[in-house]
Structures are given as structure tokens and as C-alpha cells.
C-alpha positions, -999 to +999 in steps of 0.1 A: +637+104+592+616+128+576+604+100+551+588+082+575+560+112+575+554+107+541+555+067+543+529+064+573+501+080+551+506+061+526+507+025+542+476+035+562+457+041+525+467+011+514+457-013+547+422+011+542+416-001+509+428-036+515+403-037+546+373-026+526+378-050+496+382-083+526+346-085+529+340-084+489+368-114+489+350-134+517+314-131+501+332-148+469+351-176+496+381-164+494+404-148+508+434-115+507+467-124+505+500-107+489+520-110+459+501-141+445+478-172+457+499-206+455+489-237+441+458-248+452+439-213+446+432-196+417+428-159+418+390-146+416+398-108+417+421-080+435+416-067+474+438-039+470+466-026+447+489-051+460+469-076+472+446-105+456+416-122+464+423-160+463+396-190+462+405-227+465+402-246+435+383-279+455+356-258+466 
């Protein structure tokens, strides 16, 4: 129980620095998703540690 203290901080920094890098990602077209973008995007930089800014490839 007493982890949960010490996990809450630390999933609040990283949805703060995933929320400030979006609007970088939506300038460029893209968006933020997790893990990696799927088939028809290509990656066009990073939103946050875990997440990556994705772009359509047809546009």
C-alpha cells in the first residue's frame, strides 16, 4: 500500500510531460500514442518518455 504514494507522483510527471509535448505533436499532424504507431504512420518524434508522436504516411 505504501507504494502507491511513491507511484501517484510519478504517473502524474509522466501524463505532465506527455500533455505538454501533444500540442508540439499536433502542430506537426500527428498525434501521441504508446508503445509504437502501426502501419500506416510513421513516427515524426517522441511526446514523452513513453509515448510517440505519430503522422500518417498519405498526408
Amino acid at each position: 500500500m505504501k507504494i502507491l504514494f511513491l507511484l501517484f507522483p510519478l504517473i502524474l510527471l509522466l501524463a505532465q510531460g506527455a500533455a505538454g509535448s501533444s500540442s508540439a505533436c499536433r502542430r506537426r499532424g500527428g498525434f501521441c500514442t504508446f508503445g509504437g504507431c502501426r502501419y500506416p504512420t510513421t513516427p515524426v518524434g517522441r511526446c514523452s518518455a513513453v509515448s510517440v508522436c505519430c503522422k500518417s504516411i498519405w498526408g
